[in-house]
N, C-alpha and C positions, 0 to 999 in steps of 0.2 A: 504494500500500500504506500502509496507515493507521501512525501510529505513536503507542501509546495509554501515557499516562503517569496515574497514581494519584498521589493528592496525599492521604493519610492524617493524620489528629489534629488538623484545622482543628474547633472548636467547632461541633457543629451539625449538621456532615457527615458524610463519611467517618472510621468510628472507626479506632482502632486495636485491629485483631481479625484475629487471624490465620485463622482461618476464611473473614471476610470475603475478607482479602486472596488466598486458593488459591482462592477462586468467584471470583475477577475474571481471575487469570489464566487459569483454567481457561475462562471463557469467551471470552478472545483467544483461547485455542489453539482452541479451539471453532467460532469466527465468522471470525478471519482465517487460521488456520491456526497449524501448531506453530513456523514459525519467525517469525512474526509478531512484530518487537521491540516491547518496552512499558521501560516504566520507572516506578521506583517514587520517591516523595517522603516524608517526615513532616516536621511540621511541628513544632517546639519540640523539645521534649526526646524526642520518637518519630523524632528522626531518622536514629541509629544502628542503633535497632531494625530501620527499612523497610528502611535502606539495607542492613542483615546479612541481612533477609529476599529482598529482590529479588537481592542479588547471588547467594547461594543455591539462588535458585529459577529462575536462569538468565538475570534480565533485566538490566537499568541500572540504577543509582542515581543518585538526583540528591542534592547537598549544598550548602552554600553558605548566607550572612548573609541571601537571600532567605527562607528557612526557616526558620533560627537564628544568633541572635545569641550563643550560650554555646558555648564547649569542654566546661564542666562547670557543677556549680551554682554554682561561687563565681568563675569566671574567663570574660571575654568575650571571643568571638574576634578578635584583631586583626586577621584576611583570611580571605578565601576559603578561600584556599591554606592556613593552619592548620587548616580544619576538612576539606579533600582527604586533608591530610597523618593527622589522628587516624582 
């Protein structure tokens, strides 16, 4: 069973559009079925956004200094774990 993760607001690619984002999930429910897990990612400053969207919309979020290195605009995250926690 496949396990499909979105990775939104990388320059170029996947934007950050919530319409986008319900045609993606809606086609995992689609093609693998409705409990089929995914998970969602953004990148930079869209990171709260995907992560309120996926959690939301029943799937996983991913977080972490891989994606973003900010709490906010004037402060860096010092771990992981700070950005789990906000």
């Amino acid at each position: 069973r496949p396990y499909v993760q979105f990775v939104m607001g990388v320059k170029n690619a996947m934007p950050v559009d919530r319409e986008v984002f319900d045609f993606y999930i809606h086609t995992v429910k689609r093609l693998f079925g409705a409990d089929a897990p995914w998970c969602a990612a953004g990148i930079g400053s869209h990171q709260l956004t995907i992560n309120d969207w996926a959690i939301s919309s029943g799937g996983h979020a991913r977080t972490g200094l891989e994606d973003n290195v900010r709490l906010d605009r004037d402060r860096l995250a010092p771990s992981n774990a700070a950005l789990v926690e906000r």
